[in-house]
The first five atom37 places (N, CA, C, CB, O) and aatype in JSON, in Angstrom:
{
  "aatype": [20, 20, 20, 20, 20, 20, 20, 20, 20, 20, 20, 20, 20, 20, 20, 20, 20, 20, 20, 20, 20, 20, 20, 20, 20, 20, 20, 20, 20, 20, 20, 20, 20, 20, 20, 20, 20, 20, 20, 20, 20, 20, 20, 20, 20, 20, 20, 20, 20, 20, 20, 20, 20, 20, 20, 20, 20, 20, 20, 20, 20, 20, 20, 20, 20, 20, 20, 20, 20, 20, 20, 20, 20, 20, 20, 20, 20, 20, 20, 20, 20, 20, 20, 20, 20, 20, 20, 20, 20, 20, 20, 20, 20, 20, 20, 20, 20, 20, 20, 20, 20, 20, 20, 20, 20, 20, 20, 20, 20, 20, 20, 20, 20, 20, 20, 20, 20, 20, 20, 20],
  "atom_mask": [
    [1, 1, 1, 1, 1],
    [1, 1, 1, 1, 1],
    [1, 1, 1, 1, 1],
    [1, 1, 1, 1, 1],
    [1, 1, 1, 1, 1],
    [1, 1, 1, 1, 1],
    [1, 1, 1, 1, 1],
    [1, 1, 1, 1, 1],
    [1, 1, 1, 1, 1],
    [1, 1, 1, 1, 1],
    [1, 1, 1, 1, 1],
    [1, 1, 1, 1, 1],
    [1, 1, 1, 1, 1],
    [1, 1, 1, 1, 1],
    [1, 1, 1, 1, 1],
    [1, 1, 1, 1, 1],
    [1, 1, 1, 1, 1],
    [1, 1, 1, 1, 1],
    [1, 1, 1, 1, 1],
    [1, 1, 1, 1, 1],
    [1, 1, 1, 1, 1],
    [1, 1, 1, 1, 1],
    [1, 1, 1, 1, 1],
    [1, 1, 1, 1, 1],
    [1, 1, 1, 1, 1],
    [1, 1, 1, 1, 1],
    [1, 1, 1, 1, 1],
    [1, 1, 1, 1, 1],
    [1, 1, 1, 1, 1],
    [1, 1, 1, 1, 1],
    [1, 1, 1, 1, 1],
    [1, 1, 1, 1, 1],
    [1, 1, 1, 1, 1],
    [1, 1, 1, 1, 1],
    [1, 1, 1, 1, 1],
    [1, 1, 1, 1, 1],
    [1, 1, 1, 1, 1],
    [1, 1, 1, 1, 1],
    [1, 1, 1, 1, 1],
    [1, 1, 1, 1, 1],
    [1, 1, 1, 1, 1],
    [1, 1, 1, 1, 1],
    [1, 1, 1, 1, 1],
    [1, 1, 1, 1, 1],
    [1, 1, 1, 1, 1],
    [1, 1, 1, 1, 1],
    [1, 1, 1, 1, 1],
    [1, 1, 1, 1, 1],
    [1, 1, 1, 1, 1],
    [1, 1, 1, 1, 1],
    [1, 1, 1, 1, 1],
    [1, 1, 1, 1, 1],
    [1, 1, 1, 1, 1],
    [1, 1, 1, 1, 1],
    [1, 1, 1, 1, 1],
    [1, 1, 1, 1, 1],
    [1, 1, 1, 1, 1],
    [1, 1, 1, 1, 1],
    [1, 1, 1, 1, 1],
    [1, 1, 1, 1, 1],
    [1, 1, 1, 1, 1],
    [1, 1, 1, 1, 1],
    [1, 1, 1, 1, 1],
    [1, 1, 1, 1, 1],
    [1, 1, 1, 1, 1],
    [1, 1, 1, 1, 1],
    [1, 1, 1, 1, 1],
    [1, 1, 1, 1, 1],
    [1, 1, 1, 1, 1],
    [1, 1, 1, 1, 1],
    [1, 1, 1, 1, 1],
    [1, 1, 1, 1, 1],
    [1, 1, 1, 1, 1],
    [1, 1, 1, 1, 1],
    [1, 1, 1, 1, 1],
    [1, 1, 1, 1, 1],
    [1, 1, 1, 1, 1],
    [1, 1, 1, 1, 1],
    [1, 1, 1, 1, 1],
    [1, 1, 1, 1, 1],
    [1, 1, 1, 1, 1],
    [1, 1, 1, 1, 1],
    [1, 1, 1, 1, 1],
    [1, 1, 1, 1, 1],
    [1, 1, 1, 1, 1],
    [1, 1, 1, 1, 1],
    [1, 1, 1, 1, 1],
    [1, 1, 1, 1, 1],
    [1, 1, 1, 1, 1],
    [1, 1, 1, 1, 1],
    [1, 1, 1, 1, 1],
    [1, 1, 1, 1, 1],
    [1, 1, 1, 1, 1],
    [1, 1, 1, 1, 1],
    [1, 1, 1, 1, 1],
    [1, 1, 1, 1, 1],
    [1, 1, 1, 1, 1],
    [1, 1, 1, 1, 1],
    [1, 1, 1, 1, 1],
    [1, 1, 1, 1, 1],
    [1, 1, 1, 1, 1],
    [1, 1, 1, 1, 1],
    [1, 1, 1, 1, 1],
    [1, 1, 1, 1, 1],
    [1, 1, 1, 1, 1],
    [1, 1, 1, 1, 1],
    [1, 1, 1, 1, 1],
    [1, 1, 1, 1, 1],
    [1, 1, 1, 1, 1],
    [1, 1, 1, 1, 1],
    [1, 1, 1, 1, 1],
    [1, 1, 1, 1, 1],
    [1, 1, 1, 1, 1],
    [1, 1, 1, 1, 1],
    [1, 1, 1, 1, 1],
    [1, 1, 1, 1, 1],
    [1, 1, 1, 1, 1],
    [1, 1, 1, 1, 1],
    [1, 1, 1, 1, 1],
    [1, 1, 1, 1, 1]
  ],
  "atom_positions": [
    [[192.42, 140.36, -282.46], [191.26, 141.21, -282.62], [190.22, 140.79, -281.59], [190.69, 141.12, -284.07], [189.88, 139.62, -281.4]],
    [[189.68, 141.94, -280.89], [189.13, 141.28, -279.81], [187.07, 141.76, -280.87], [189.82, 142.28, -277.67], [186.67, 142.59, -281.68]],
    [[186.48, 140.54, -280.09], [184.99, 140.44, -280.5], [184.1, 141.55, -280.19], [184.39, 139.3, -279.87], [183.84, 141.48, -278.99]],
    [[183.5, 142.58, -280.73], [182.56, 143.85, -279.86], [181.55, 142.82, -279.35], [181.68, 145.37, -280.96], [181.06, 141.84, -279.93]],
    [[181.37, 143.25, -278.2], [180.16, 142.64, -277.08], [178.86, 143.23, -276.76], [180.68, 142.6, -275.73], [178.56, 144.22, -276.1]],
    [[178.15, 142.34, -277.41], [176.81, 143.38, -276.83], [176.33, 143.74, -275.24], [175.48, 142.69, -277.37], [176.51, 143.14, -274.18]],
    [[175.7, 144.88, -275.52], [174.85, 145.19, -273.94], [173.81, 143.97, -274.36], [173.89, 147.2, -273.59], [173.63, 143.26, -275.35]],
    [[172.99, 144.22, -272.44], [171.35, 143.34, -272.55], [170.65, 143.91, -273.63], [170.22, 143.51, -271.13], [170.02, 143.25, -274.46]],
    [[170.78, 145.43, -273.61], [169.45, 146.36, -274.18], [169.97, 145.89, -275.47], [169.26, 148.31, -273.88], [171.03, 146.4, -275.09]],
    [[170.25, 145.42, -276.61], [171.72, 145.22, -277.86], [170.73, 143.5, -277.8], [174.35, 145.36, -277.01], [170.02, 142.91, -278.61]],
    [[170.98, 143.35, -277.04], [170.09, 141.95, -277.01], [168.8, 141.38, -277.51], [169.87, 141.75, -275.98], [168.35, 140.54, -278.29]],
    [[168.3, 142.65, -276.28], [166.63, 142.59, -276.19], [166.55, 142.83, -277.39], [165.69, 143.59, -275.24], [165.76, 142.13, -278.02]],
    [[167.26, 143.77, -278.05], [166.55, 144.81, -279.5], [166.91, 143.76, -280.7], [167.55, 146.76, -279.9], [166.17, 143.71, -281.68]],
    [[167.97, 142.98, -280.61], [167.86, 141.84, -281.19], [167.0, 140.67, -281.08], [168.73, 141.51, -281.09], [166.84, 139.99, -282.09]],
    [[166.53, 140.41, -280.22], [165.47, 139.3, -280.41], [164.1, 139.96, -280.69], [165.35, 138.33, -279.07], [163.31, 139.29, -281.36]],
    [[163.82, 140.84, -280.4], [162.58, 141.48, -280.76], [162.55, 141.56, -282.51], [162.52, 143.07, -279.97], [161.6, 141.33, -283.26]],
    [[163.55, 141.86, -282.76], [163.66, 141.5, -284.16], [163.34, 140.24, -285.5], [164.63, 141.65, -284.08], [163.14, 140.14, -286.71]],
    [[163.51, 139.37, -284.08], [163.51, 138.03, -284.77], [162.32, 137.41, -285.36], [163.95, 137.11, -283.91], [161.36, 137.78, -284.69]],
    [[161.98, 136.71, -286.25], [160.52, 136.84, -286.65], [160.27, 135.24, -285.95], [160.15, 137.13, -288.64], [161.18, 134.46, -285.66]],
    [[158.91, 135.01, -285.8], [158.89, 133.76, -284.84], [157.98, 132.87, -286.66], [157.54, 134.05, -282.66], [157.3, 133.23, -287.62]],
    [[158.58, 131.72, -286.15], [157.88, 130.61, -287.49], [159.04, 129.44, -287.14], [158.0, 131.38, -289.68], [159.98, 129.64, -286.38]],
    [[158.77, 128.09, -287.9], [158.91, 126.96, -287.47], [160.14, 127.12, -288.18], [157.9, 125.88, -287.68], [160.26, 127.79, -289.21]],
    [[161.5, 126.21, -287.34], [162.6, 126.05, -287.52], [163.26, 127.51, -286.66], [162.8, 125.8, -289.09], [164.44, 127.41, -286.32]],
    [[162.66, 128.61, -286.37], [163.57, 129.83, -286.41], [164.03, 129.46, -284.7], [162.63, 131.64, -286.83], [163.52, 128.79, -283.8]],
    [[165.38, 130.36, -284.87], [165.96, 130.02, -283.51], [166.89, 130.96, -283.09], [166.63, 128.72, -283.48], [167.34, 131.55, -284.07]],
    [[167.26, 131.27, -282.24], [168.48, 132.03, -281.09], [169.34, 131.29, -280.65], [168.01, 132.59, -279.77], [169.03, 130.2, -280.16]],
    [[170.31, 131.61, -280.7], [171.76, 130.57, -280.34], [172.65, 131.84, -280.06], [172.53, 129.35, -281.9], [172.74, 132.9, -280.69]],
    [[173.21, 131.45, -279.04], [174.91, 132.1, -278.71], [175.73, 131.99, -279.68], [175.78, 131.4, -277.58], [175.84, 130.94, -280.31]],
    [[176.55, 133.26, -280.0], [177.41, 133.04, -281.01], [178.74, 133.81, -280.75], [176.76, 133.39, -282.29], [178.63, 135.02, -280.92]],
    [[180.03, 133.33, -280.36], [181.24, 134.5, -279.97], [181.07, 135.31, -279.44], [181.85, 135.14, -280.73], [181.43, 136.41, -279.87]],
    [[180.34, 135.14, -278.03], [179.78, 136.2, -277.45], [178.84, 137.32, -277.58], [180.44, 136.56, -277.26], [178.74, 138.35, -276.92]],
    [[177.86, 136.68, -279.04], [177.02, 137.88, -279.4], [175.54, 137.07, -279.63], [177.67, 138.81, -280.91], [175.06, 136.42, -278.7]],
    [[175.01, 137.14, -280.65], [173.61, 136.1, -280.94], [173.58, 136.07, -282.0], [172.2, 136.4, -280.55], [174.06, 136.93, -282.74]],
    [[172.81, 134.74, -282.46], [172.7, 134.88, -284.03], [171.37, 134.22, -284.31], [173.98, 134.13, -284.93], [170.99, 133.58, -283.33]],
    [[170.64, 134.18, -285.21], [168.84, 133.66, -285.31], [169.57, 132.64, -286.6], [167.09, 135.32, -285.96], [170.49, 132.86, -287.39]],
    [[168.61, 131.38, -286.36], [169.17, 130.46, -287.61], [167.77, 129.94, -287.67], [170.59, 129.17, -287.37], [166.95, 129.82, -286.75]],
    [[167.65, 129.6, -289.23], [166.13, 129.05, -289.91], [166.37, 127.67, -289.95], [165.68, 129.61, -291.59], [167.38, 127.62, -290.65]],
    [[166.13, 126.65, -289.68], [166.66, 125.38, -290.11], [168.7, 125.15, -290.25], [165.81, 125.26, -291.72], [169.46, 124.65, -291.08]],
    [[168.82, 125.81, -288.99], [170.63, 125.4, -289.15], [171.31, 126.77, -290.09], [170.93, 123.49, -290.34], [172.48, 126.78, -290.47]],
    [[170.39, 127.8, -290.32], [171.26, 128.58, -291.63], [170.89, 129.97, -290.96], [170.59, 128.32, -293.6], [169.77, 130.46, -290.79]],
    [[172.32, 130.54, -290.58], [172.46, 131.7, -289.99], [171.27, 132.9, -291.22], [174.43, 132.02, -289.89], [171.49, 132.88, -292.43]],
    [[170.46, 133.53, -290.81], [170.24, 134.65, -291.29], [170.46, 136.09, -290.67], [169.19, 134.49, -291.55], [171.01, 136.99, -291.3]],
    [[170.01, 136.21, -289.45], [170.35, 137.45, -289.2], [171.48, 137.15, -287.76], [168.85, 138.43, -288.96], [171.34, 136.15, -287.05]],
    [[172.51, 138.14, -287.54], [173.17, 137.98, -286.64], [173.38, 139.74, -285.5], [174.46, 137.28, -287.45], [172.92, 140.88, -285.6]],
    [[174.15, 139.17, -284.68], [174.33, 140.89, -283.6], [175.41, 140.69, -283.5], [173.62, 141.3, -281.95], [175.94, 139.61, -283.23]],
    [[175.98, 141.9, -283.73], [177.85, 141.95, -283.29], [178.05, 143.0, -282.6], [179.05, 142.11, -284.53], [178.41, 143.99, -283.24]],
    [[177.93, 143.12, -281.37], [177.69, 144.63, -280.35], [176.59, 145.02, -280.63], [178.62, 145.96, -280.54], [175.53, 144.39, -280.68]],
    [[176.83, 146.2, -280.83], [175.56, 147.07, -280.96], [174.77, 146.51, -282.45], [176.06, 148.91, -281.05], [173.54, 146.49, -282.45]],
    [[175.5, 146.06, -283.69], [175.39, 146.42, -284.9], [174.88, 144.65, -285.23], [176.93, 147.23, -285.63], [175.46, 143.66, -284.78]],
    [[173.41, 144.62, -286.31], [173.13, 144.13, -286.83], [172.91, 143.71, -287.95], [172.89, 144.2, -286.52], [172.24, 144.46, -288.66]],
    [[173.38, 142.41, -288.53], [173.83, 141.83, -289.49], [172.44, 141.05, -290.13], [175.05, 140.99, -289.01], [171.75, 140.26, -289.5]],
    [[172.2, 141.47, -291.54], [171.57, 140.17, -292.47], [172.39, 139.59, -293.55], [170.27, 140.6, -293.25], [173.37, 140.17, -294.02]],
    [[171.89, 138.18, -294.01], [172.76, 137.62, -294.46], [171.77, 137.72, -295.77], [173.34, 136.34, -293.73], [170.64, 137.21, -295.72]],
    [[172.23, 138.37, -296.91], [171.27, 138.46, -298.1], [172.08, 137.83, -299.81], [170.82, 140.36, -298.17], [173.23, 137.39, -299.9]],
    [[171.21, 137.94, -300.8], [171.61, 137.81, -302.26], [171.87, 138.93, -302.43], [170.72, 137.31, -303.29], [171.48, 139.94, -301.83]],
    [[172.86, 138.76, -303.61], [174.06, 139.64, -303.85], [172.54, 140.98, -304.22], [175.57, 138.95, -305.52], [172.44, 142.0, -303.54]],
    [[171.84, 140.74, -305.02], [170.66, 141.92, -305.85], [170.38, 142.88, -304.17], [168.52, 140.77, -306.75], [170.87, 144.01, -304.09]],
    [[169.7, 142.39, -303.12], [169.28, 142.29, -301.85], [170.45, 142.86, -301.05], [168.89, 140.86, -301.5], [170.11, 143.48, -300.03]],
    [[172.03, 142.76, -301.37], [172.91, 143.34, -300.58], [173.05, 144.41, -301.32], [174.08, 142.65, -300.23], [173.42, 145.26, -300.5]],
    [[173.0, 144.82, -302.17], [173.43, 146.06, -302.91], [172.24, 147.19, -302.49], [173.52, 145.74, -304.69], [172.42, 148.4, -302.33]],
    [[170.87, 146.37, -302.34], [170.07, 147.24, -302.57], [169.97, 147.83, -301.24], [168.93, 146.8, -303.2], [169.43, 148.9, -300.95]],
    [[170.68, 146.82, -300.3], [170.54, 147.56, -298.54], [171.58, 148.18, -298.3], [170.42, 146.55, -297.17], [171.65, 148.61, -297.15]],
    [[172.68, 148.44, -299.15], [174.17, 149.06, -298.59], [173.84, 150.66, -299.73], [176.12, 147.67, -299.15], [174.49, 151.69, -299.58]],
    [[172.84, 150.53, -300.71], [172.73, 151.91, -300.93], [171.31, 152.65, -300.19], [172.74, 152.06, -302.54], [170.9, 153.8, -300.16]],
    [[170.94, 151.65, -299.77], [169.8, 152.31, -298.37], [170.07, 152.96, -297.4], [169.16, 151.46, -297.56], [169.25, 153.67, -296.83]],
    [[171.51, 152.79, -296.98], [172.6, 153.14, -295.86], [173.22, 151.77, -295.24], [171.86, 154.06, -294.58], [173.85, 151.86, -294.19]],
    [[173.12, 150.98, -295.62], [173.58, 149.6, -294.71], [175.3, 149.6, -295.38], [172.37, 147.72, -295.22], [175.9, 149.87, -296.42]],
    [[175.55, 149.14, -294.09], [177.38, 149.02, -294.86], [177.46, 147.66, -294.53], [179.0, 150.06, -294.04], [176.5, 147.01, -294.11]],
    [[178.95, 147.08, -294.78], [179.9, 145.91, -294.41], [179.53, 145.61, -292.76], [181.69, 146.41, -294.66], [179.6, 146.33, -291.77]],
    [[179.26, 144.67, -292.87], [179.48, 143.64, -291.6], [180.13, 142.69, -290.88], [178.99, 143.19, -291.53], [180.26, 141.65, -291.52]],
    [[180.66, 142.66, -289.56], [181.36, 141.44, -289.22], [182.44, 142.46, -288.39], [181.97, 140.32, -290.66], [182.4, 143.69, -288.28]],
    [[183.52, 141.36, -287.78], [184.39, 142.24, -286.43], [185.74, 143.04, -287.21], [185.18, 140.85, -284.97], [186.74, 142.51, -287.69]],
    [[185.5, 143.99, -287.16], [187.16, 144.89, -287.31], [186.92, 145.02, -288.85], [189.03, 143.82, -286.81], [185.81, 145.23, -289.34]],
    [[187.93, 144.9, -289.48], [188.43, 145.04, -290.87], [188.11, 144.18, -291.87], [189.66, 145.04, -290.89], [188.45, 144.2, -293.05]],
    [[187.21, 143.19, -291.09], [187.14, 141.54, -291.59], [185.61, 141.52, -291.97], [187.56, 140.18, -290.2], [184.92, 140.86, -291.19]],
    [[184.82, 142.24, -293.21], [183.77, 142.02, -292.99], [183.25, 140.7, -293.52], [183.21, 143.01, -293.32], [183.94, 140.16, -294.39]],
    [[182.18, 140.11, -293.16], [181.53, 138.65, -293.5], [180.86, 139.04, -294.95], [180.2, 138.03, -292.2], [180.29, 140.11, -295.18]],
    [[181.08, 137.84, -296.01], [180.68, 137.76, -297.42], [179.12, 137.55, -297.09], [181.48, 136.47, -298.36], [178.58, 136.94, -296.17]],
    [[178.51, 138.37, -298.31], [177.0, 137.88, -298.09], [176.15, 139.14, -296.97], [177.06, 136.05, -297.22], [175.04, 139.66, -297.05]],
    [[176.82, 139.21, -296.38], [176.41, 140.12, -295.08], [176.45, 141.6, -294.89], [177.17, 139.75, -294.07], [177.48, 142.27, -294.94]],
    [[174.84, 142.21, -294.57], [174.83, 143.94, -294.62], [174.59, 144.34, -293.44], [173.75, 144.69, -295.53], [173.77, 143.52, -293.03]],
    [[174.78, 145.07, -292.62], [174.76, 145.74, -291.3], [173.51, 146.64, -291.71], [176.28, 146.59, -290.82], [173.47, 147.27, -292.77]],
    [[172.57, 146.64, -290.85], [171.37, 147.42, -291.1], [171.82, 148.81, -290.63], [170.04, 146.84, -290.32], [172.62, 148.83, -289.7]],
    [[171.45, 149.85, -291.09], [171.75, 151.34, -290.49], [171.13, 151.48, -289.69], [171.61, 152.47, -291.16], [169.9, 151.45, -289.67]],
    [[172.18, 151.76, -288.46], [171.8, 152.57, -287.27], [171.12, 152.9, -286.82], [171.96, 153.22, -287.09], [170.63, 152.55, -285.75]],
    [[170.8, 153.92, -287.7], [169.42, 154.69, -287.63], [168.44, 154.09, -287.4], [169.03, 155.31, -288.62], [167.51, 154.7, -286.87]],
    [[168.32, 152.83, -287.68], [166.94, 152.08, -287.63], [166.49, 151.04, -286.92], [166.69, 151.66, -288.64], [165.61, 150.2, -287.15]],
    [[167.6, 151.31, -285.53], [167.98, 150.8, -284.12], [166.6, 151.24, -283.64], [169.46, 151.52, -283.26], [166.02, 150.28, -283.13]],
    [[165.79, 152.45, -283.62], [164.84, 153.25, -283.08], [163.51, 152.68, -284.05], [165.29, 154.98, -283.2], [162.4, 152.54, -283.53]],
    [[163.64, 152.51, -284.86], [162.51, 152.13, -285.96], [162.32, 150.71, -286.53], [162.76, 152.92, -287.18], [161.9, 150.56, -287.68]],
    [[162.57, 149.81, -285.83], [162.49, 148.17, -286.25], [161.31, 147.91, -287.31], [162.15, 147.15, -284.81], [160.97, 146.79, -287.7]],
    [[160.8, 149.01, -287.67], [159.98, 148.08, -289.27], [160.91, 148.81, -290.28], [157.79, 148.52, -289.79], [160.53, 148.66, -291.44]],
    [[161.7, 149.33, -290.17], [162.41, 149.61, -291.63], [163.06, 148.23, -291.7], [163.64, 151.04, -291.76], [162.96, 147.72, -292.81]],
    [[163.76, 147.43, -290.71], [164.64, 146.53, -290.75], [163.52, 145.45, -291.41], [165.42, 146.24, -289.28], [163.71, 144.92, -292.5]],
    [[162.37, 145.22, -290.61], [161.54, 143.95, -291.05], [161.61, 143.47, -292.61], [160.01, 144.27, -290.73], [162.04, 142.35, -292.89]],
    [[161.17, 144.34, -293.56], [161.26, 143.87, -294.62], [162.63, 142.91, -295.03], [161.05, 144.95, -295.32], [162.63, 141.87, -295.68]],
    [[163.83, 143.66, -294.39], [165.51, 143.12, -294.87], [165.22, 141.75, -294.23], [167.22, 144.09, -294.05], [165.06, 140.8, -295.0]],
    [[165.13, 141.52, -292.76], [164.45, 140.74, -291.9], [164.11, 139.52, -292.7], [163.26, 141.43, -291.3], [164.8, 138.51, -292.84]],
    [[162.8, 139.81, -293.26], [162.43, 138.61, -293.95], [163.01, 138.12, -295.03], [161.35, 138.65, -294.27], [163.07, 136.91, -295.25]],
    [[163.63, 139.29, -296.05], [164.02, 138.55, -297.13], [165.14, 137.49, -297.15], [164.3, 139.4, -297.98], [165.3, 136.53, -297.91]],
    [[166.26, 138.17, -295.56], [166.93, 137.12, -295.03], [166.78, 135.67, -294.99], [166.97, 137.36, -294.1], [167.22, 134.72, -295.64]],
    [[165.71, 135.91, -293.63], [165.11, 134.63, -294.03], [164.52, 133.72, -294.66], [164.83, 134.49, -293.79], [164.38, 132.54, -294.35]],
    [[164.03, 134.52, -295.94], [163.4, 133.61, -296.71], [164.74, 132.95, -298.05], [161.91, 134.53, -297.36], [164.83, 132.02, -298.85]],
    [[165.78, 134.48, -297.47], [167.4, 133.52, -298.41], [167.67, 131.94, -297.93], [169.31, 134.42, -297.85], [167.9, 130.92, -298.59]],
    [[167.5, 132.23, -296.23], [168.21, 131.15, -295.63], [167.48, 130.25, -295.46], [168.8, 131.35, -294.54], [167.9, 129.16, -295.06]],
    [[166.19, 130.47, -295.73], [164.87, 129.27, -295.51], [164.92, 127.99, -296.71], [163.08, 130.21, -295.76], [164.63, 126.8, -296.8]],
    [[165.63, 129.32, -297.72], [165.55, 128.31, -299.35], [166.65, 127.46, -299.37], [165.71, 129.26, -300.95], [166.8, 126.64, -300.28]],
    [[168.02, 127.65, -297.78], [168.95, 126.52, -298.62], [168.87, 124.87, -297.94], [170.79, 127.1, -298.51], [167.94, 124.48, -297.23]],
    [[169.78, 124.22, -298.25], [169.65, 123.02, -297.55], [169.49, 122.94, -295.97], [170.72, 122.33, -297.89], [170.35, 123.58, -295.37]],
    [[168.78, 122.43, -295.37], [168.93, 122.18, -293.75], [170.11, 121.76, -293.46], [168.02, 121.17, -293.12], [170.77, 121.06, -294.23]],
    [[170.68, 122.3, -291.84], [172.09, 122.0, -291.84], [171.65, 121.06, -290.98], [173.26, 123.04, -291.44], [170.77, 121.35, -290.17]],
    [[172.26, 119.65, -291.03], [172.71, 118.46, -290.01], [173.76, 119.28, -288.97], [173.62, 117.0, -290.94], [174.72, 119.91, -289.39]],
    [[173.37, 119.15, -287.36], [174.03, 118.99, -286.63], [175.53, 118.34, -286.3], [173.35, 118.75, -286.28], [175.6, 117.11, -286.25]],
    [[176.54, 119.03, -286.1], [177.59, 118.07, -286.44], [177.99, 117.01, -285.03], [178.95, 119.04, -286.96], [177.53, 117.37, -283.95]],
    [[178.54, 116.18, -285.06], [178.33, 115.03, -284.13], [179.49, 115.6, -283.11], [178.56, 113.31, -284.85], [180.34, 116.19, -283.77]],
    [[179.84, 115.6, -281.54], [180.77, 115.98, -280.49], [181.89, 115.1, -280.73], [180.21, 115.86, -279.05], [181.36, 114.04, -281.06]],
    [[182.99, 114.97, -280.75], [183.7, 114.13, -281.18], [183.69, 113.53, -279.56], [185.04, 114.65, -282.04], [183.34, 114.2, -278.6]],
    [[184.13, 112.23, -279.49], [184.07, 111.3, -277.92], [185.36, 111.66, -277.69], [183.79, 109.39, -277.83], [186.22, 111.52, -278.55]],
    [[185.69, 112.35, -276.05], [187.12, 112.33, -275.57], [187.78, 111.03, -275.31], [187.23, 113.05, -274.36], [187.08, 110.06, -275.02]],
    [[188.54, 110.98, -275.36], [189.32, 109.5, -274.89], [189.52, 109.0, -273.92], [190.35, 109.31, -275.1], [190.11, 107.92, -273.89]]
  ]
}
């Protein structure tokens, strides 16, 4: 299964998204981007299509908003709603999902960095 790849513009419209506050961050991810609060993925980009990582109450309530399944091909990611389309053009419908993301991923443990293993 090959990874959908974002354009720049897929990019830009993803980080503009991102809310700025302490711990939040941008990282490369399988060729796409992903924003992490303290080590804990909340929102991600998979091509064109953007991903929050929410509570189960919070995923239901964005997949009957129009948000569907997220993640590559057939394989969607647990936890995770694809914001509708539609609202590629309108980035404050997303904000609210936006934050509650982050404030899912703000509440769990900080992730420790994992150590490079030494080549031999």
């Amino acid at each position: 299964m090959e990874m959908p790849k974002p354009t720049e513009q897929d990019k830009d419209r993803f980080r503009a998204l991102v809310p700025e506050g302490p711990g939040v961050e941008v990282r490369p991810m399988f060729g796409n981007l992903a924003a992490f609060v303290n080590g804990n993925i909340f929102l991600c980009l998979l091509g064109a299509d953007v991903g929050v990582k929410l509570d189960r109450a919070d995923a239901e309530a964005l997949t009957a908003a129009g948000g569907g399944p997220f993640g590559p091909g057939a394989t969607p990611m647990a936890g995770y709603v694809t914001l509708p389309a539609t609202w590629r053009t309108s980035p404050a419908e997303a904000e609210p999902w936006i934050a509650k993301a982050r404030s899912t991923a703000a509440a769990l443990p900080p992730k420790v960095a994992k150590k490079k293993a030494k080549k031999a």
